[in-house]
C-alpha positions in Angstrom: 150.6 -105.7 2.2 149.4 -105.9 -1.4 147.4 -104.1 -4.4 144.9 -105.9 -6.5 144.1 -104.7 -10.3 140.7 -104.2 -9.9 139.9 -102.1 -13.3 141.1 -100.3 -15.9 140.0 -97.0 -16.4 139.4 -95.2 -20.2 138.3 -91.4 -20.2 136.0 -91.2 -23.1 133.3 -88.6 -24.6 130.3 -91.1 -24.9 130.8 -94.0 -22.1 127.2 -95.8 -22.8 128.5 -96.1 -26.5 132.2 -97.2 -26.1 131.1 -99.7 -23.4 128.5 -101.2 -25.8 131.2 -101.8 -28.3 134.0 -103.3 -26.3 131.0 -105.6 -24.8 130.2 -106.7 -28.2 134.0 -107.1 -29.1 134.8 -109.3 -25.6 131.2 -110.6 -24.5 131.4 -108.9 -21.4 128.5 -107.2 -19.7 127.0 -104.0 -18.2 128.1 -104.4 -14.2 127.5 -100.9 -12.6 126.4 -97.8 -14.4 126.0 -94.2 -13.0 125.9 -90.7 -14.0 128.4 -90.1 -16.6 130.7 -93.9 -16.0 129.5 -97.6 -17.4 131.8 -100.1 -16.0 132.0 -103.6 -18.0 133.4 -107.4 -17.0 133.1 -110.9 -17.2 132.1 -110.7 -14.2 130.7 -109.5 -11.1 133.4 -108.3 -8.8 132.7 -108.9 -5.0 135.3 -108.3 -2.4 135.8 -111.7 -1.0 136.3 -112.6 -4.4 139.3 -109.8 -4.9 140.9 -110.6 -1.6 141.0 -114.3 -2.4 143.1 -113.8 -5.5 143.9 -111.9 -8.5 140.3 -112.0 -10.7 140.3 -110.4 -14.5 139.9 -106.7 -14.3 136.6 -104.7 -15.2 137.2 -102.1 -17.7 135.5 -98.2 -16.1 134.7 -96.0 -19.1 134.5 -92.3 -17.8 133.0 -89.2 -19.5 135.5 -86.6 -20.3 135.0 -83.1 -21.5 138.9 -82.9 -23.2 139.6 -85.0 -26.5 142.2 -87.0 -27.2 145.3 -85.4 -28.1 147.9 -87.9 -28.8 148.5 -91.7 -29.4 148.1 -94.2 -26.3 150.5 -94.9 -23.9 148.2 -98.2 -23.2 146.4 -100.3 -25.3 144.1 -103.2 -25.2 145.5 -106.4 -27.3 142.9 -109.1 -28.2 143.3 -112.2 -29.4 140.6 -114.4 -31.4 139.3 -117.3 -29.7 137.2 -119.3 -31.8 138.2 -117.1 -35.6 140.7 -116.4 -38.2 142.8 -113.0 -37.3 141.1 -111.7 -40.5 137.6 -112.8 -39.5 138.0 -110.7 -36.3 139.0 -108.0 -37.9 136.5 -108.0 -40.4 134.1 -108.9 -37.7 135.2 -105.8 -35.4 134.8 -102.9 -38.6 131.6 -104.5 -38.9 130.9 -103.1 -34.7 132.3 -99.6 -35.9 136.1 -99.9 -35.3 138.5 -98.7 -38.1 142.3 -99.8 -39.5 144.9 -97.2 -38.3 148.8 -96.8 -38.8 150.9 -95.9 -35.7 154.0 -96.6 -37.4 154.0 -101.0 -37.0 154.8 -101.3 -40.6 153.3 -104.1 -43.5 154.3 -106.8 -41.7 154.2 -106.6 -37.5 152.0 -109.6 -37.3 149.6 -108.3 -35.7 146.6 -105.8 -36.7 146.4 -102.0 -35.1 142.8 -100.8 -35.0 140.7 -98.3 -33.2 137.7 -98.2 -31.3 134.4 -95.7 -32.1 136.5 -92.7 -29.9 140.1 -93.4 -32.1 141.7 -95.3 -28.8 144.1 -97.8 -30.7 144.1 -101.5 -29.8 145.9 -104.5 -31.5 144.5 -107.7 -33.1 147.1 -110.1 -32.2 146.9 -114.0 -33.8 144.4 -116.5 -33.5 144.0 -118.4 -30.3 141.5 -120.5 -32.3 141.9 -124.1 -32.5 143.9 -124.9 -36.0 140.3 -126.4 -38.5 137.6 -125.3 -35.8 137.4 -121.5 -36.4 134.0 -120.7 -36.6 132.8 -118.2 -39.7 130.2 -116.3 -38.3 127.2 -115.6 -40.6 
């Protein structure tokens, strides 16, 4: 007998919004919505498809009455596929995240941030091939 990871669940105060940034961040897209969750992937899960073998997970965005009290236990890192670290950054303040310090110090080599509800999440380097990053307009 086995588990699959299907999906990762974030609590949240305004699902709708936070799933409309990390779609923008990851180009993934509205799969399922319902009263109070919006639940986002690259794709559409199906269970033959789960069975079969282990598919990306779907990120579940929940409303939650309580705020966040403390820093994450578990974090999202991202890596740039087609951009310059910097770029991305610059590119994901422009969607409404924001720099913040949990301690990594000047020089961790990679960039903490956090999303439109303060969950932290690392910009780690380029996965960009070296001459063909892309500077988006």
């Amino acid at each position: 007998m086995t588990s699959r990871f299907t999906e990762l669940a974030v609590d949240c105060h305004d699902p709708e919004r936070l799933a409309a940034f990390w779609c923008q961040v990851l180009d993934f897209k509205v799969i399922d919505r319902s009263e109070g969750k919006v639940e986002i992937g690259s794709w559409v899960p199906t269970i033959e498809d789960v069975r079969a073998r282990q598919m990306p997970p779907t990120l579940l965005f929940i409303r939650v009455p309580e705020a966040r009290t403390v820093k994450n236990r578990l974090h999202f890192d991202i890596s740039p596929i087609d951009n310059s670290t910097d770029d991305e950054v610059t590119r994901l303040l422009g969607l409404g995240a924001a720099r913040t310090d949990v301690g990594q110090g000047p020089h961790c080599g990679w960039v903490v941030m956090a999303d439109p509800e303060g969950n932290e999440f690392c910009v780690l380097r380029t996965l960009a091939p070296q001459g063909r990053q892309v500077v988006e307009s």
